[in-house]
C-alpha positions in Angstrom: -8.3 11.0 11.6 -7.5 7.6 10.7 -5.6 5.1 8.3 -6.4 1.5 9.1 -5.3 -2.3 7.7 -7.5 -5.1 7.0 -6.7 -8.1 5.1 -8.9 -8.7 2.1 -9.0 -11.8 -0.9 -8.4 -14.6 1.9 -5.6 -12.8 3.2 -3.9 -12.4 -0.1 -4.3 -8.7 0.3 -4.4 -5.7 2.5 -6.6 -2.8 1.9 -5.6 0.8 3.6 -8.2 3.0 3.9 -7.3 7.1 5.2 -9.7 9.2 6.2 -10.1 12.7 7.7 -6.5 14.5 8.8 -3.9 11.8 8.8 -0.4 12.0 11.0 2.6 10.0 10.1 2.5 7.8 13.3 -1.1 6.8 12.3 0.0 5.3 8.7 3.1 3.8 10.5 1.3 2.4 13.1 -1.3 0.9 11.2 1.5 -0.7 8.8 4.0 -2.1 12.1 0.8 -3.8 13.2 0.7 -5.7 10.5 3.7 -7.3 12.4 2.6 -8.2 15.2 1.4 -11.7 13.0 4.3 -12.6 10.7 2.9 -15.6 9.0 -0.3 -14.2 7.9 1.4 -11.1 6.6 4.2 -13.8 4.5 0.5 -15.1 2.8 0.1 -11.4 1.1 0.6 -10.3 -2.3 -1.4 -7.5 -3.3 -2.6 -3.7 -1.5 -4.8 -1.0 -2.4 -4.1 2.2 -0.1 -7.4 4.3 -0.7 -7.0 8.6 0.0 -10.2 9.1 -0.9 -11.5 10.5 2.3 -8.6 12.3 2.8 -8.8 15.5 3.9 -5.2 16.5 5.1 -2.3 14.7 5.0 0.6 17.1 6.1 3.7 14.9 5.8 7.6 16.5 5.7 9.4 14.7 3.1 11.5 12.6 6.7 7.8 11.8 7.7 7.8 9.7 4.0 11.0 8.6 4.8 9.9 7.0 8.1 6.9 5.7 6.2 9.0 3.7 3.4 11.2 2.7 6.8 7.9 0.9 7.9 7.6 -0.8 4.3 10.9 -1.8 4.5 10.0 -3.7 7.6 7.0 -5.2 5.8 8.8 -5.8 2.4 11.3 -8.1 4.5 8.3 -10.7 4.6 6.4 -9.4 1.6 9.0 -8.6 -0.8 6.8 -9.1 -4.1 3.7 -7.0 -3.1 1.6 -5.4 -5.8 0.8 -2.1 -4.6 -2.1 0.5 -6.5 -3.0 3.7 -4.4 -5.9 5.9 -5.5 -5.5 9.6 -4.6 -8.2 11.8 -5.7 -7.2 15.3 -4.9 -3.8 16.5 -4.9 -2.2 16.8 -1.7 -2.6 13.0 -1.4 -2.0 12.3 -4.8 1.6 13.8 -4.5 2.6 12.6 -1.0 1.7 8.9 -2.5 4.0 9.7 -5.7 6.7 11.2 -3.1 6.7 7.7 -1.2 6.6 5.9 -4.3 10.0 7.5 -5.6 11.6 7.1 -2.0 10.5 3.3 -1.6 11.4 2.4 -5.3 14.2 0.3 -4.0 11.6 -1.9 -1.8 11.2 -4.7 -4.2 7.3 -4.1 -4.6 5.2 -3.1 -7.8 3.2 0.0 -7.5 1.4 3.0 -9.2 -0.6 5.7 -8.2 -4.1 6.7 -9.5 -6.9 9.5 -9.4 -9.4 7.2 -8.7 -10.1 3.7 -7.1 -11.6 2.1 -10.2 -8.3 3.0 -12.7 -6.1 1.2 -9.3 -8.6 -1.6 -8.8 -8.4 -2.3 -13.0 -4.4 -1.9 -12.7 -3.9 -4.2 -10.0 -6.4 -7.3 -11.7 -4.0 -6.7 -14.6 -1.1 -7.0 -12.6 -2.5 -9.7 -10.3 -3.3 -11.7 -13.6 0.0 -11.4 -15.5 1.6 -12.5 -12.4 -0.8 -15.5 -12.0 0.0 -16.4 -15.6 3.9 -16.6 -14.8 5.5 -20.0 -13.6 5.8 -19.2 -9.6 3.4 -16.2 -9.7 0.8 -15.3 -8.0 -1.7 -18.0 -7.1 -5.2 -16.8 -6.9 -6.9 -20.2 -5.7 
């Protein structure tokens, strides 16, 4: 029914959120929105992409193609993007694997989980390496 963006951590990150039936032109509309405001999308370095309230997610293996085509556009000005996607139940959980093989190339650091709480603890892992690395991640 709907996948929508909103910035989060002083706009350091985007959280997705699906819900209900989602389409393919829903996730890639919501994602070449982000576009629409170039500067605020360079200040980003971290997304969480939440299927929880997924219900149906009926994507061909070209719609995941079109997807990662959409990331590619965002990766241009977010090429270092942390990126942890909670799946609970199957169909999701292997349509966000599927776009994680086909967008490998992107640049970004991801995983998928089964739940929220294992992708929230992976991404404060990441999040905190990469702060600890000269030129990382700041997170004041």
């Amino acid at each position: 029914m709907s996948f929508t963006a909103e910035y989060v951590d002083d706009g350091r990150g985007l959280l997705f959120r699906g819900e209900g039936a989602l389409t393919c032109e829903q996730i890639i509309a919501a994602k070449l929105g982000l576009l629409s405001d170039p500067a605020r999308l360079r200040g980003v370095f971290h997304a969480t992409v939440l299927f929880e309230r997924v219900t149906d997610i009926p994507l061909t293996a070209d719609d995941i193609r079109r997807i990662v085509g959409a990331d590619r556009q965002l990766a241009r000005l977010t090429p270092h993007v942390v990126v942890a996607i909670a799946a609970d139940t199957d169909l999701p959980f292997g349509v966000a694997r599927m776009w994680q093989m086909l967008s490998d190339d992107i640049g970004w650091m991801t995983s998928v989980f089964r739940s929220r709480s294992q992708a929230e603890l992976w991404l404060q892992e990441r999040l905190a390496v990469l702060a600890a690395v000269p030129g990382g991640v700041s997170r004041t």
